[in-house]
N, C-alpha and C positions, 0 to 999 in steps of 0.2 A: 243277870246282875246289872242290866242295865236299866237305871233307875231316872231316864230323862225324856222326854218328849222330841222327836225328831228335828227340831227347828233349834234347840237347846245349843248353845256353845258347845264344841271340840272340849278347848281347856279355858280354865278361868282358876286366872292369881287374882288374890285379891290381899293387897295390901303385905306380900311377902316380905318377909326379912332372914337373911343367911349370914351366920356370921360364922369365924374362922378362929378356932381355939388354940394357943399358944401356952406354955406355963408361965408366958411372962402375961398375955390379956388376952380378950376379945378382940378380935380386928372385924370389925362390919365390912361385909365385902357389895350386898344389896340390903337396900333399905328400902320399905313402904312399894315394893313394885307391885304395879297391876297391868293386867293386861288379859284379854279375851280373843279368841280366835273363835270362829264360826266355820260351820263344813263346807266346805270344800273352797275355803279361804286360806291366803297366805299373809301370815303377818311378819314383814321384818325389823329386825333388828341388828339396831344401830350404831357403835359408838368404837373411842379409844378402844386396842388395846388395854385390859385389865380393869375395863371399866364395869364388867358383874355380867358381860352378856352370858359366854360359856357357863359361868358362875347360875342363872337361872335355867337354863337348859339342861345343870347333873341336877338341879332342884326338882324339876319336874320328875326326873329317871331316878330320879331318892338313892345316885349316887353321889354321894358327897364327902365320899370316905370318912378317914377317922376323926377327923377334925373338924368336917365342917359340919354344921348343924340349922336346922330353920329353926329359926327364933321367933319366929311371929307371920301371922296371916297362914293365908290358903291355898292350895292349892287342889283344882277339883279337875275330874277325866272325864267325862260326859255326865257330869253331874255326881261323881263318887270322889270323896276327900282322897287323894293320896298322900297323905303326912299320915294318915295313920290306919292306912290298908296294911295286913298283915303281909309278912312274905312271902306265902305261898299264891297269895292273889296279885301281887305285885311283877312275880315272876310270871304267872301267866299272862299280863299285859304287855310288859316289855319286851321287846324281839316281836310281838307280835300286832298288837293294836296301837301300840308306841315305837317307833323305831327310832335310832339316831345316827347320825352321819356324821364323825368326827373329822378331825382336820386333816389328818395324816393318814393315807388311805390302806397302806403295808400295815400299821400297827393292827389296824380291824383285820388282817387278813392272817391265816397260818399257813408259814412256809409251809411244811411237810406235808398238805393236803390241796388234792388236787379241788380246782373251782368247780367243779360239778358239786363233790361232797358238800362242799361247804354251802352252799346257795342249799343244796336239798335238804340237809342238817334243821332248818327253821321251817317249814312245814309239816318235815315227820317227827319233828320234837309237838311242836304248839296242834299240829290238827290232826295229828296223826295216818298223815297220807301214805298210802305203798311208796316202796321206792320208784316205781316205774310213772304213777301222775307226780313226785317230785321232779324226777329228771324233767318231766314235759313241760311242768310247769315252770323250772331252771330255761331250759331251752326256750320259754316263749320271753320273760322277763330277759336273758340274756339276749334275742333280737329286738326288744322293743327298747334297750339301750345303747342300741344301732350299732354293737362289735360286729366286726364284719368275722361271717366264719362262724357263728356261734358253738357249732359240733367241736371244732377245733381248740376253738378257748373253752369250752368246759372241760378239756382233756388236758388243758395245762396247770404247771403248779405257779404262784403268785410270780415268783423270778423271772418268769417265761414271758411278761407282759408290761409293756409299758406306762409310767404313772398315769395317762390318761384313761389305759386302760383296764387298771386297778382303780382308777377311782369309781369308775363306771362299772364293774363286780360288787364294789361297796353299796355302790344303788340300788343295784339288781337286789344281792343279798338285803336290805332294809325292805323292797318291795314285793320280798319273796311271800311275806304271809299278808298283802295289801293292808297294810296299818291305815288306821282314823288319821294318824297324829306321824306326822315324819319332820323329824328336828336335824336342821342342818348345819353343824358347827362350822363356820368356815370352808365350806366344801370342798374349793378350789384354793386354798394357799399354796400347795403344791406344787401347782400347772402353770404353762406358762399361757401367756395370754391367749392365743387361739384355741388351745384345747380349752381352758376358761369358759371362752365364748360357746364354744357348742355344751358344757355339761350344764352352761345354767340356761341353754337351751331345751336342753332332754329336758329338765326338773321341772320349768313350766310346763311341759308338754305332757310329761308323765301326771304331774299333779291334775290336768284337768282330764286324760284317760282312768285315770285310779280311783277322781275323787276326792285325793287326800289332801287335808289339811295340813297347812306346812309353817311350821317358825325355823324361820332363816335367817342367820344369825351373821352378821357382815360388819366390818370396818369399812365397805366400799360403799357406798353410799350407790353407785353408778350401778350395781350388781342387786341392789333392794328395788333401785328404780324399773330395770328390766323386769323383776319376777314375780316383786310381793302388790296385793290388795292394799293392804295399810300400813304404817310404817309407827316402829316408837322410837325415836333418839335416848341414849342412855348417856348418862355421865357419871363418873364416878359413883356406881351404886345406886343412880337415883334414874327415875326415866324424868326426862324433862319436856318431851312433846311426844304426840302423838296424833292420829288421824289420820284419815286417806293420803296415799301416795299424791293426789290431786292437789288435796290442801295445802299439806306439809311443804311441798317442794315449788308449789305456786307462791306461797306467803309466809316463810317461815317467822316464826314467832319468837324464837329461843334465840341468845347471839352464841350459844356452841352451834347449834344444827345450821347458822346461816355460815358460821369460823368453821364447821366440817365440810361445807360445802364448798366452800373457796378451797380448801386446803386438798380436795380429790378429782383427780383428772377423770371426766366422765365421758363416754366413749363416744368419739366425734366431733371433742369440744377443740376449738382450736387456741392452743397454749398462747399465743400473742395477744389475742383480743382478751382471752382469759387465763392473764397469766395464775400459777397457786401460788396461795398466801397460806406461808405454816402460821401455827395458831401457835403464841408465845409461850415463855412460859413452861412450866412442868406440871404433868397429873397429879395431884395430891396424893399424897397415899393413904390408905384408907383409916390409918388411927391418927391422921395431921389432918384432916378435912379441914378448912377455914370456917368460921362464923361466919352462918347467913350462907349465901350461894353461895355453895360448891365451886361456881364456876367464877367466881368474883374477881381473884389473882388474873385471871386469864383473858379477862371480859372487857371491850373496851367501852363500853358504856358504864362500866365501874363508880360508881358513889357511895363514899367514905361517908358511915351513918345510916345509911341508906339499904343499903346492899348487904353490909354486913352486921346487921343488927339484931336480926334474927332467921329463921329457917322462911325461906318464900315457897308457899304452896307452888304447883302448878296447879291453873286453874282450866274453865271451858271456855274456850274461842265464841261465840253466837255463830262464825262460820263452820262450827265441828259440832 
């Protein structure tokens, strides 16, 4: 079923829109988003709280429960539409060629079964391996996420283990069937900052052992700079820049992505020279949007006429 050429984009949005059904309206929650990954590339993503990142990551996994719906654009897997792959082919992609890594690392995990089962559960489900190359391959995935002990932590049940070290079975399990595509929602909100530091260490390390192409999904702006290839700043539903890690953070273009930048302590930086500046102001919510830039209220280069007169594309840089 694979209908692409090797060099072919991972995933490719193009021009997506999801909105959010109430009986009282439509609430747009992403509008007109695009964006492309390539193999064995990491793209992240950037922005506020509630600004549609998580929001395109159940897009992609087409879950979006009972409410939410895509409303426009594309979404393709190596070249195959997923808006309207049926669900018997949908199921066989996810867990396995698509994985995702949600925020909360006990919600992905079930008390009552021990971490051996659960990690070997996604190979003899999707490839139908014996149990005995699951275990082995459980046991190599759980050392290559550096739990000390590994025999011991597949012998335990989730309680038994500490949140860094549930988050790190949550990896294991995502990398148990080596997915194309591993989507990381917030990985680490959880942890506290040292464990932090080593999981978004594993995940680069893992990604270029595996191969896998990764959208990583961040408020930290200092946690996209350490891991991802390219980066997209989102705002309120819309992405508003994008390009290389290099570009973007050498010159930024947008005044949210230069107001997110102030406003996040990046690791190393020192708070005197660089003290944070919050970014004023409140998020629009998504059926209040203002005319013209989203970001207009919040923006200090703000002109009345100007700014808010009509919808401003984002356009291309000549340096992107």
């Amino acid at each position: 079923m694979d209908n692409q050429d090797d060099d072919g984009p991972i995933l490719e949005i193009d021009k997506l829109s999801i909105s959010f059904f109430t009986r009282l309206r439509e609430i747009p929650a992403v509008m007109d988003f695009s964006a492309v990954i390539r193999p064995g590339e990491a793209l992240g993503l950037v922005g506020e709280s509630g600004c549609g990142k998580s929001t395109v990551a159940l897009g992609v996994m087409q879950d979006l429960g009972v409410n939410g719906r895509i409303v426009g654009g594309s979404i393709k897997f190596k070249g195959e539409e997923l808006n309207t792959m049926s669900p018997e082919r949908l199921r066989d992609i996810r867990g396995s060629q698509i994985a995702m890594i949600y925020q909360e690392p006990m919600a992905s995990l079930n008390p009552a079964m021990k971490i051996a089962k659960q990690l070997m559960e996604v190979p003899m489900i999707h490839e139908g391996l014996s149990e005995k190359d699951a275990y082995a391959r459980a046991l190599e995935v759980v050392t290559d996420v550096k739990l000390p002990d590994p025999e011991r932590i597949l012998k335990s049940y989730p309680h038994q283990l500490s949140g860094g070290q549930q988050q790190r079975i949550v990896i294991a399990m995502a990398l148990m069937s080596k997915p194309a595509l591993l989507i990381l929602d917030e990985p680490t909100t959880a942890l506290d900052v040292t464990v932090e530091a080593a999981v978004v260490e594993l995940v680069k390390d893992l990604g270029k052992k595996y191969g896998t192409s990764m959208l990583f999904i961040s408020h930290n702006l200092g946690l996209i700079l350490d891991t991802c290839d390219r980066v997209c700043v989102m705002y309120s539903g819309e992405a508003v820049e994008r390009g290389s890690i290099e570009d973007v953070f050498d010159e930024m273009q947008h005044p949210y992505t230069q107001a997110l930048f102030r406003s996040i302590p990046l690791p190393g930086a020192d708070k005197n020279a660089r003290p944070l500046v919050a970014i004023p102001g409140n998020f629009p919510l998504p059926h209040e949007r203002p005319d013209g830039c989203n970001f207009g209220p919040r923006c200090n280069y703000f002109e009345a006429g100007r700014c808010d007169r009509q919808v401003i594309d984002m356009t291309t840089s000549s340096r992107r």
